[in-house]
Structure formats: structure tokens, C-alpha cells
Biopython code that builds the backbone (N, CA, C, O; Angstrom):
import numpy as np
from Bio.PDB.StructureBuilder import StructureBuilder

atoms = [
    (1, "UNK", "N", (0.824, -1.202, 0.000)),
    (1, "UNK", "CA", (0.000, 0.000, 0.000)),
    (1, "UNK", "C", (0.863, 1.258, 0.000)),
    (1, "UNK", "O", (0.357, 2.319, -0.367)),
    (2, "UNK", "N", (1.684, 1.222, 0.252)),
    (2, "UNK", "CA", (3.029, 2.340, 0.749)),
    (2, "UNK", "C", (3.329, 2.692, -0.658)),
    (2, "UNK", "O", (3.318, 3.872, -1.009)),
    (3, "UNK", "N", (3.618, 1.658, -1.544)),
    (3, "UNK", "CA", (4.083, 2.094, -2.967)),
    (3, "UNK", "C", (2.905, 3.151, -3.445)),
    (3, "UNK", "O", (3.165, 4.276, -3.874)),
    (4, "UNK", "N", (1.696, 2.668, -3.319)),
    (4, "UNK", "CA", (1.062, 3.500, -4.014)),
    (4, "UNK", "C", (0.699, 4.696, -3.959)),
    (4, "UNK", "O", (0.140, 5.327, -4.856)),
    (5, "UNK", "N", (1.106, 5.203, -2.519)),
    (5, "UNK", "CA", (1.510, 6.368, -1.935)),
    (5, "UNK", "C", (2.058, 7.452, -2.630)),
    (5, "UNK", "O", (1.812, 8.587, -3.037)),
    (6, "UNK", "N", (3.405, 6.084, -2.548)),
    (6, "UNK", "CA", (4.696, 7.213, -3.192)),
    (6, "UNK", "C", (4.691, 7.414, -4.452)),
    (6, "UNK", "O", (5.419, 8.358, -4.761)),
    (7, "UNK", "N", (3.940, 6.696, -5.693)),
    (7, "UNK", "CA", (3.501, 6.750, -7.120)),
    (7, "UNK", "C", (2.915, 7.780, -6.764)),
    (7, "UNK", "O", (3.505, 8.799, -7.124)),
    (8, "UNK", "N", (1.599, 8.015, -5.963)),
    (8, "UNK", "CA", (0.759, 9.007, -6.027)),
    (8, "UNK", "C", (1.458, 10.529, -5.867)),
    (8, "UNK", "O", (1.182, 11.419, -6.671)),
    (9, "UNK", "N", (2.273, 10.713, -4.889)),
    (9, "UNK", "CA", (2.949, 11.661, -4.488)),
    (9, "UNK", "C", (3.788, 12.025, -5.449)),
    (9, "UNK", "O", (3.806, 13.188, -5.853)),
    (10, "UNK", "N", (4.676, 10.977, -5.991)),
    (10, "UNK", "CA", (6.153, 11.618, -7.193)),
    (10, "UNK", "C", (4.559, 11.670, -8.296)),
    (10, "UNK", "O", (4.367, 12.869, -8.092)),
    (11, "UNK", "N", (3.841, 11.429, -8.867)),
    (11, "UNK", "CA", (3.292, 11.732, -10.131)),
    (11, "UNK", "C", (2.627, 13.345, -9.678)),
    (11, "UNK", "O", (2.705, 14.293, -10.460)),
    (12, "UNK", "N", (2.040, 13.450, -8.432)),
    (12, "UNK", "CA", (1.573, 14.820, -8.447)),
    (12, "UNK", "C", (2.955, 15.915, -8.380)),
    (12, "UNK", "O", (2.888, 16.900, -9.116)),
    (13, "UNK", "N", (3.760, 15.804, -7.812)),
    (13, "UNK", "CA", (5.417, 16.138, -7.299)),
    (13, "UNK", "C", (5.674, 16.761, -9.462)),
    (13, "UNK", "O", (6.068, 17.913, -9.644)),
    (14, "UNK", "N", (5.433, 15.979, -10.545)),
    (14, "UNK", "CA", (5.727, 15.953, -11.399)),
    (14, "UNK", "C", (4.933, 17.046, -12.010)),
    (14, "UNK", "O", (5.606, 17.828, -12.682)),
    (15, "UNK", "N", (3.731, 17.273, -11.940)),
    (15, "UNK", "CA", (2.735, 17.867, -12.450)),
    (15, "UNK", "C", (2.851, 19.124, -11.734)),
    (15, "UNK", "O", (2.559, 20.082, -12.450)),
    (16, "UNK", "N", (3.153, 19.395, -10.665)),
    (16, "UNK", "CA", (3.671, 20.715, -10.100)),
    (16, "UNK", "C", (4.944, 21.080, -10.687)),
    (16, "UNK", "O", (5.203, 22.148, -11.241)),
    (17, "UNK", "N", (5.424, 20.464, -10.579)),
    (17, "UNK", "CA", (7.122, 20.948, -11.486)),
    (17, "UNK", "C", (6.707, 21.212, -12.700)),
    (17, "UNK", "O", (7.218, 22.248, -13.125)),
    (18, "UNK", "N", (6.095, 20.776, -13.325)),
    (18, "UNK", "CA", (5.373, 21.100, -15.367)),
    (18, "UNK", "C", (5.066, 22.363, -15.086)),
    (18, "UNK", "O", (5.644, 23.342, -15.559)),
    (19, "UNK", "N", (3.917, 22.387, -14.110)),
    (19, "UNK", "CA", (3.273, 23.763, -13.625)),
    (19, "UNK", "C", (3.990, 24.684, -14.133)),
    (19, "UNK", "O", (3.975, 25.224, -15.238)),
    (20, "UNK", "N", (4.849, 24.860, -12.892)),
    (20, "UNK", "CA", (6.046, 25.426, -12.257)),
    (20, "UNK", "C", (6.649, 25.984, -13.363)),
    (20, "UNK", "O", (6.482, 27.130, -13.778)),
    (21, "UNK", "N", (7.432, 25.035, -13.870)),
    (21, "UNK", "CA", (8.277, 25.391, -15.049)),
    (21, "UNK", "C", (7.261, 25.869, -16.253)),
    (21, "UNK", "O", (7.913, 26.535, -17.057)),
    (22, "UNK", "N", (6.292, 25.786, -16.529)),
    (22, "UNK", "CA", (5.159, 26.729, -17.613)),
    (22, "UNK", "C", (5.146, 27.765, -17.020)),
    (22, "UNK", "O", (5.481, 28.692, -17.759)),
    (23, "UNK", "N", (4.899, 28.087, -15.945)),
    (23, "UNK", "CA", (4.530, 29.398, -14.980)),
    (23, "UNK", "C", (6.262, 30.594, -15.473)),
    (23, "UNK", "O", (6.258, 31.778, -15.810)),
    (24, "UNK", "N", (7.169, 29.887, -15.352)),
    (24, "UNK", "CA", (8.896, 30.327, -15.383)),
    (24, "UNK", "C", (8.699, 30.407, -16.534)),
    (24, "UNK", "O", (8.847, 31.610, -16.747)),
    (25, "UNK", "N", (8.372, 29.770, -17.789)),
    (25, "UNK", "CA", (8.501, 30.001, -19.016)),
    (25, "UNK", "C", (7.957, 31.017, -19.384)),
    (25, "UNK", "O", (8.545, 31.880, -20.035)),
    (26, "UNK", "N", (6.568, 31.098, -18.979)),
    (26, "UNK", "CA", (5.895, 32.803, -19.931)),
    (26, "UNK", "C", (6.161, 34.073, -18.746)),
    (26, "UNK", "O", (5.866, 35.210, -19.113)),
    (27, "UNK", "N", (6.594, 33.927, -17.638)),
    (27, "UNK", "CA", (6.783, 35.079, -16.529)),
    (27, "UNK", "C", (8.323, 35.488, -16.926)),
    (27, "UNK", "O", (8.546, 36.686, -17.096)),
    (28, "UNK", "N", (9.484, 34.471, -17.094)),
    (28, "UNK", "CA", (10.872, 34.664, -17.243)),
    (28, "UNK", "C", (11.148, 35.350, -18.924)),
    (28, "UNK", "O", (12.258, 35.734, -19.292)),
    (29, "UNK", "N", (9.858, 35.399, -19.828)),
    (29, "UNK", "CA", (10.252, 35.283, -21.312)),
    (29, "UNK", "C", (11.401, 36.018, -21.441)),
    (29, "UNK", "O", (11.775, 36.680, -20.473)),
    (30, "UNK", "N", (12.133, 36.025, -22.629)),
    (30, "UNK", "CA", (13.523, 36.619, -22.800)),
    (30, "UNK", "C", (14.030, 37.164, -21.666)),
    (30, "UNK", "O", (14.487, 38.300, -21.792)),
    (31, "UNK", "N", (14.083, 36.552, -20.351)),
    (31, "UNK", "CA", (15.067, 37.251, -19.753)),
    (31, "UNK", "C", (16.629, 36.421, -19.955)),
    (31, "UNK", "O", (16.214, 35.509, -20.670)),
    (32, "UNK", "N", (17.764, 36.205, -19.839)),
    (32, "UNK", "CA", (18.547, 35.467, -20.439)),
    (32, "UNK", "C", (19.577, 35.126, -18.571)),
    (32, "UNK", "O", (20.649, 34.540, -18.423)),
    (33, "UNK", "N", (19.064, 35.495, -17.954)),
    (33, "UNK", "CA", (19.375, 35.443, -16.299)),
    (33, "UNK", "C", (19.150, 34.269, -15.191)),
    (33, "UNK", "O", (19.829, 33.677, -14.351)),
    (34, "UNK", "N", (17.790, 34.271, -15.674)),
    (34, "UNK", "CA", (16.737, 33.614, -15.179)),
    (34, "UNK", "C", (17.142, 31.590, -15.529)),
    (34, "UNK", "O", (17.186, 30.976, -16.595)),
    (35, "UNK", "N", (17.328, 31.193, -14.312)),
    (35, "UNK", "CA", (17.617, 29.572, -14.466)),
    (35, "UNK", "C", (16.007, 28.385, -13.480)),
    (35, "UNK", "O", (15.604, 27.230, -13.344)),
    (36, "UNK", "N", (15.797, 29.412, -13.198)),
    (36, "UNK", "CA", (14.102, 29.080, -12.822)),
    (36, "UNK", "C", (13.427, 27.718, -13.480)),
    (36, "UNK", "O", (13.029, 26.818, -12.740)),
    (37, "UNK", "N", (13.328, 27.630, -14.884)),
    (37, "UNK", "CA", (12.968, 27.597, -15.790)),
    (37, "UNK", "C", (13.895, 25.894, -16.176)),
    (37, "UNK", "O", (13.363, 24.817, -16.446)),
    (38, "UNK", "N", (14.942, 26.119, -16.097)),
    (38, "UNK", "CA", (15.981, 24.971, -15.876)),
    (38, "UNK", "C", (16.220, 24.120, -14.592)),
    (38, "UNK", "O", (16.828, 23.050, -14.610)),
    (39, "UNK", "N", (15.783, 24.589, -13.677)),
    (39, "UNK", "CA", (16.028, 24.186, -12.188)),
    (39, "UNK", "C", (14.919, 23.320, -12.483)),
    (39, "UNK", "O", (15.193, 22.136, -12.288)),
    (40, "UNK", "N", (13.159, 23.654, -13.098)),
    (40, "UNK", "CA", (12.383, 23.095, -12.585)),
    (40, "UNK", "C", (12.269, 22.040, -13.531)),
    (40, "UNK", "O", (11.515, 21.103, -13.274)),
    (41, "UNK", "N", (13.107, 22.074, -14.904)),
    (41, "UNK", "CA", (13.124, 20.771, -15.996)),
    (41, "UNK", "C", (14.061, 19.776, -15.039)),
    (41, "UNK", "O", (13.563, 18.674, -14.809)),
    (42, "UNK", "N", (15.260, 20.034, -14.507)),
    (42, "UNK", "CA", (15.815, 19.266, -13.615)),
    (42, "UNK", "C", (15.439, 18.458, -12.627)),
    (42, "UNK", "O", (15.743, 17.290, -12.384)),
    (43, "UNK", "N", (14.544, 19.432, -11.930)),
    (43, "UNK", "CA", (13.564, 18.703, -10.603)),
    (43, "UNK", "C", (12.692, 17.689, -11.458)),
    (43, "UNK", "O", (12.762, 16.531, -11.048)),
    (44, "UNK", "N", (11.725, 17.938, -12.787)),
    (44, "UNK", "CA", (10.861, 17.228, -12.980)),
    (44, "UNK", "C", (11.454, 15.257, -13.541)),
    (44, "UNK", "O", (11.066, 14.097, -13.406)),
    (45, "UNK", "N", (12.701, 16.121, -14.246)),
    (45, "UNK", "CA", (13.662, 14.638, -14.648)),
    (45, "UNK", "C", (13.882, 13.687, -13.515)),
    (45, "UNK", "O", (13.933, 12.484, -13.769)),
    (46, "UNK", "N", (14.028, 14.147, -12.195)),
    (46, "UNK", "CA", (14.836, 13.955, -10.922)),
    (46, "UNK", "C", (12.679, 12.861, -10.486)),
    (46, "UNK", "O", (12.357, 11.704, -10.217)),
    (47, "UNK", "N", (12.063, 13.929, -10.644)),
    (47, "UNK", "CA", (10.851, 12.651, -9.859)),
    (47, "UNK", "C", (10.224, 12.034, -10.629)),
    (47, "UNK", "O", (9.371, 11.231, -10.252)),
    (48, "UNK", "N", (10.627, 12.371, -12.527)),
    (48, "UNK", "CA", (10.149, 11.010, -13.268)),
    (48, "UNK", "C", (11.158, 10.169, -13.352)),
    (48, "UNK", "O", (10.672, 9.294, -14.069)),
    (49, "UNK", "N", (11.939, 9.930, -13.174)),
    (49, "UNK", "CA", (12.706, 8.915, -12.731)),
    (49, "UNK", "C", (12.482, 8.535, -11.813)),
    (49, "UNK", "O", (12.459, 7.315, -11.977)),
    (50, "UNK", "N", (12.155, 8.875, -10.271)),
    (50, "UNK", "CA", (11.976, 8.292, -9.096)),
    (50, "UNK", "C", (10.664, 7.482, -9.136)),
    (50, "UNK", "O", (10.456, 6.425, -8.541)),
    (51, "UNK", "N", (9.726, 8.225, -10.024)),
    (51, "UNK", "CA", (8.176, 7.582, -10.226)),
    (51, "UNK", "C", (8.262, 6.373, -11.565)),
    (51, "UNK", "O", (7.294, 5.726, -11.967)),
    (52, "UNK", "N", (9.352, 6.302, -11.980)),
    (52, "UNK", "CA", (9.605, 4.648, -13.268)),
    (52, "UNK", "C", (9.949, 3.672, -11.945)),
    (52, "UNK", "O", (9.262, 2.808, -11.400)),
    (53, "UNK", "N", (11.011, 4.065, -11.717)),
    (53, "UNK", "CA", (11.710, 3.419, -10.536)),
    (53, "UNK", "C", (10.808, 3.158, -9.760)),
    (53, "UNK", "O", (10.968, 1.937, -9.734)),
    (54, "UNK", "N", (9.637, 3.416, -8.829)),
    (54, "UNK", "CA", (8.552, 3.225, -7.919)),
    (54, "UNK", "C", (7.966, 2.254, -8.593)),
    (54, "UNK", "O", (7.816, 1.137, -8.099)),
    (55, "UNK", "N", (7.479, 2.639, -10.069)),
    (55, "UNK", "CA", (6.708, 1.645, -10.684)),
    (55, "UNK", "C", (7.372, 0.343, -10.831)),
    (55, "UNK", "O", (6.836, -0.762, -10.910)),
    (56, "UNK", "N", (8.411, 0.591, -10.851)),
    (56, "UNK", "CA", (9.430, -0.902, -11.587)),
    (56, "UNK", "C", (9.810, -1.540, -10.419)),
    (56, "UNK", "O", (10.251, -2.685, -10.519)),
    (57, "UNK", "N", (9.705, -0.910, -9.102)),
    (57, "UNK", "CA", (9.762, -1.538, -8.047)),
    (57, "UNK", "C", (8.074, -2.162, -7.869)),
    (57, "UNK", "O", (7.746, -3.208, -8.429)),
    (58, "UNK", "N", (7.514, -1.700, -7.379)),
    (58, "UNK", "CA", (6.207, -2.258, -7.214)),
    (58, "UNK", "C", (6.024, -3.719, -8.429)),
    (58, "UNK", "O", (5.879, -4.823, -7.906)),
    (59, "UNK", "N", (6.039, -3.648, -9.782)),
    (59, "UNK", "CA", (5.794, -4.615, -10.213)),
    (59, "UNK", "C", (6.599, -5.949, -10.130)),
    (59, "UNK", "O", (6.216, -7.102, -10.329)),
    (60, "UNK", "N", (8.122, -5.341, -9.695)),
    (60, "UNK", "CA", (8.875, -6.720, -9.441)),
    (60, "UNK", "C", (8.947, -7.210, -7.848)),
    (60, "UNK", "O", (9.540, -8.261, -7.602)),
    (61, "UNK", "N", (8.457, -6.593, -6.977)),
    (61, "UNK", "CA", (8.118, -7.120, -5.872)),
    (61, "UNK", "C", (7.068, -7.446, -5.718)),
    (61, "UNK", "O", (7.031, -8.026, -4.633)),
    (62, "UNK", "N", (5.738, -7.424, -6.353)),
    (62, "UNK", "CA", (4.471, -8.360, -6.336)),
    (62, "UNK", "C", (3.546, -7.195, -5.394)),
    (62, "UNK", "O", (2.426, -7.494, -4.980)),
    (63, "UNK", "N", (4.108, -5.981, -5.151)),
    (63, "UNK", "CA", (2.714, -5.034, -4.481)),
    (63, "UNK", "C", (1.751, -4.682, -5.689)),
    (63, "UNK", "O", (0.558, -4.651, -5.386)),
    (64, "UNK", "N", (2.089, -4.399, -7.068)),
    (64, "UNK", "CA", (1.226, -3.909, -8.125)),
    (64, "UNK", "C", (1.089, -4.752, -8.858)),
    (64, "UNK", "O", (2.041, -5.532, -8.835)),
    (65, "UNK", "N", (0.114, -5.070, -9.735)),
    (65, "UNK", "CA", (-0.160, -6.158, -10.291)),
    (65, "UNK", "C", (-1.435, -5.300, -11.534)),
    (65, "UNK", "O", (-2.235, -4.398, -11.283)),
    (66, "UNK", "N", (-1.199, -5.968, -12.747)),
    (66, "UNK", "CA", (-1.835, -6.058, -13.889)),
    (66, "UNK", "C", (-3.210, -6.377, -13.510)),
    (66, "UNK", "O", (-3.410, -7.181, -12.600)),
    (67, "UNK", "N", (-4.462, -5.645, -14.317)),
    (67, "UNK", "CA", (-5.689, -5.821, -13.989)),
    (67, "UNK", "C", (-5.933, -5.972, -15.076)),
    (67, "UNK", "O", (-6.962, -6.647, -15.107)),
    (68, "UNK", "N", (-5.582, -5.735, -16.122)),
    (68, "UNK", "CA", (-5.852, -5.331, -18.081)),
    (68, "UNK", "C", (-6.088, -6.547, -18.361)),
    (68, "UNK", "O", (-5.442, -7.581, -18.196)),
    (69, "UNK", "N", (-8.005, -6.100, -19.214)),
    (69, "UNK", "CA", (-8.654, -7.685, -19.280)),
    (69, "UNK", "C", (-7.604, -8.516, -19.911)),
    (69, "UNK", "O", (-7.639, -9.705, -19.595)),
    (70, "UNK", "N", (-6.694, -8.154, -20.720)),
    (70, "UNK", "CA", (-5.959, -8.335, -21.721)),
    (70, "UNK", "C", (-5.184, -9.341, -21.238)),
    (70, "UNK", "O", (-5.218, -10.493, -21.669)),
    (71, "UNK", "N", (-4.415, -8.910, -20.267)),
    (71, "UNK", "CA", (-3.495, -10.012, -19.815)),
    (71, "UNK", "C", (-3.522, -11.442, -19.621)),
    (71, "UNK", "O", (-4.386, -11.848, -18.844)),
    (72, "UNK", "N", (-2.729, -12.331, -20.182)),
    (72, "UNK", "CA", (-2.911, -13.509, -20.356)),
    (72, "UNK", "C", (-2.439, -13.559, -19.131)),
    (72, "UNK", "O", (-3.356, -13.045, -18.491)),
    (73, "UNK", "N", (-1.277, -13.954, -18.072)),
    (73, "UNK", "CA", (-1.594, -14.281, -16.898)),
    (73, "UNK", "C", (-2.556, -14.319, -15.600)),
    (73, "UNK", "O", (-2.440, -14.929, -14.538)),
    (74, "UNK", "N", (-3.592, -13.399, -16.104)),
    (74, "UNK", "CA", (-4.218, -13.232, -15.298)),
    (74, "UNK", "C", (-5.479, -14.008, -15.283)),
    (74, "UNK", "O", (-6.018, -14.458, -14.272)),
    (75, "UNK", "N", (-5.951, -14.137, -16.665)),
    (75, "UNK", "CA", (-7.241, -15.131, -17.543)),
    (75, "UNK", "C", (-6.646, -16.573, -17.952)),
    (75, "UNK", "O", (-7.239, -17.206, -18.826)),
    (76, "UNK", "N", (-5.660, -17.033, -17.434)),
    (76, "UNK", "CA", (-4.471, -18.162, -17.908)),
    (76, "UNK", "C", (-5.903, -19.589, -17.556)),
    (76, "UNK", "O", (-6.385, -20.377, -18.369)),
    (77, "UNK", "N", (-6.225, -19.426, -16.016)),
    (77, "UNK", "CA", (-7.264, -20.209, -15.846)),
    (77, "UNK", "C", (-8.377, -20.362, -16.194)),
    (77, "UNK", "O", (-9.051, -21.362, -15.948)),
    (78, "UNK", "N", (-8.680, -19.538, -16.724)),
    (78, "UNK", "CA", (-10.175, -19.851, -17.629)),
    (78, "UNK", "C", (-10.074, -20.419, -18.782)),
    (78, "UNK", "O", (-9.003, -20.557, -19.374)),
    (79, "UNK", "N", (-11.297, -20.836, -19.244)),
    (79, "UNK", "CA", (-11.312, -21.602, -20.833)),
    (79, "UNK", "C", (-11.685, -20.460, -21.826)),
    (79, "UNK", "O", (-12.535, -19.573, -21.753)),
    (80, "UNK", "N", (-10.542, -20.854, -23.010)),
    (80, "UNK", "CA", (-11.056, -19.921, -23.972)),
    (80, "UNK", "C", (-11.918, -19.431, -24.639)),
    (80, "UNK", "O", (-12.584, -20.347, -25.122)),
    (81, "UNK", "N", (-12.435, -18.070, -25.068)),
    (81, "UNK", "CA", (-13.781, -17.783, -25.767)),
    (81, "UNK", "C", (-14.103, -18.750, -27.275)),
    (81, "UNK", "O", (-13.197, -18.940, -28.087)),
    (82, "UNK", "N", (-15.060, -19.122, -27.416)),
    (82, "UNK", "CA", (-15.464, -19.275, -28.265)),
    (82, "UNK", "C", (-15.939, -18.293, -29.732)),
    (82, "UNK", "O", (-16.954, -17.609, -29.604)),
    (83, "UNK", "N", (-15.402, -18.260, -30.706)),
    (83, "UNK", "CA", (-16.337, -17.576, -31.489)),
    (83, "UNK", "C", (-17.653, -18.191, -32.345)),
    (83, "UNK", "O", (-18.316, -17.391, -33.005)),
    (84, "UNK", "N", (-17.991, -19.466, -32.334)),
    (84, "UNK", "CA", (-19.137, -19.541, -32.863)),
    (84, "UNK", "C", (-19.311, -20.144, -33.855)),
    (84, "UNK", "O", (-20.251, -20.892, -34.122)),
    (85, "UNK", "N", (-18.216, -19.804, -34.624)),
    (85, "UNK", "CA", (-18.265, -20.118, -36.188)),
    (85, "UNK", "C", (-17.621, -21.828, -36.323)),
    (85, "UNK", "O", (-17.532, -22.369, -37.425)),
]
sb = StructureBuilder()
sb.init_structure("model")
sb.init_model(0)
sb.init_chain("A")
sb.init_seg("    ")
for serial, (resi, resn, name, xyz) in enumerate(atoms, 1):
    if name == "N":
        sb.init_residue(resn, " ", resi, " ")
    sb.init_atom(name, np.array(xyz, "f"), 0.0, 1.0, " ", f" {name:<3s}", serial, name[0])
structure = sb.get_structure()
């Protein structure tokens, strides 16, 4: 349950930094001073990486798990659909 926490937290963490750095982009325009703007592309690299990494942890330790009707491991036990024909 903890993982999904911290997914939840670094993905919002990410979406504030986008913010952030849109907000620095049209407030900073041509100023050539201003690293605002770079700090917050840095920060956002820094918690999408931490939020792959969360994810890639969760799925190889067995807390997150595939729900997608799709997935064959998951429908492995049932019998296959029929089409009819």
C-alpha cells in the first residue's frame, strides 16, 4: 500500500514541477538570467525517474499487479472464448 503512496505523491510532485516550469517560461520570457525555468526541468527529470523506478519496483516485488482484461496471466485459468463459427 506504501508504494502506491509514493507513485501518487512523485506523479503529483511531477505535475507541479510542469506547472512550475510553464509558470517560469511565460513570466521569465527573454530574460537570459533567469535559471528558474531549468532548475524546474531538472527537478521534474529527478521525480520522473523516481516515479519509473517506484513503478518498476512495485511490479517486481508483487505489491502492483496487472488488472488489463488483456493479460494472459491473469485469464491463464479460464477456458477460452469461443467464437461460434
Amino acid at each position: 500500500m506504501a508504494i502506491k503512496i509514493i507513485i501518487v505523491l512523485l506523479f503529483i510532485g511531477v505535475l507541479l514541477s510542469l506547472s512550475s516550469g510553464l509558470y517560469f517560461l511565460l513570466k521569465d520570457f527573454g530574460s537570459k538570467e533567469s535559471d528558474r525555468l531549468r532548475m524546474a526541468l531538472g527537478i521534474r527529470i529527478v521525480l520522473a525517474a523516481a516515479l519509473l523506478g517506484a513503478v518498476y519496483y512495485g511490479f517486481t516485488s508483487g505489491e502492483l499487479r496487472s488488472q488489463a482484461p488483456w493479460d494472459k496471466r491473469l485469464h491463464s485459468g479460464q477456458a477460452p472464448v469461443q467464437d461460434g463459427n
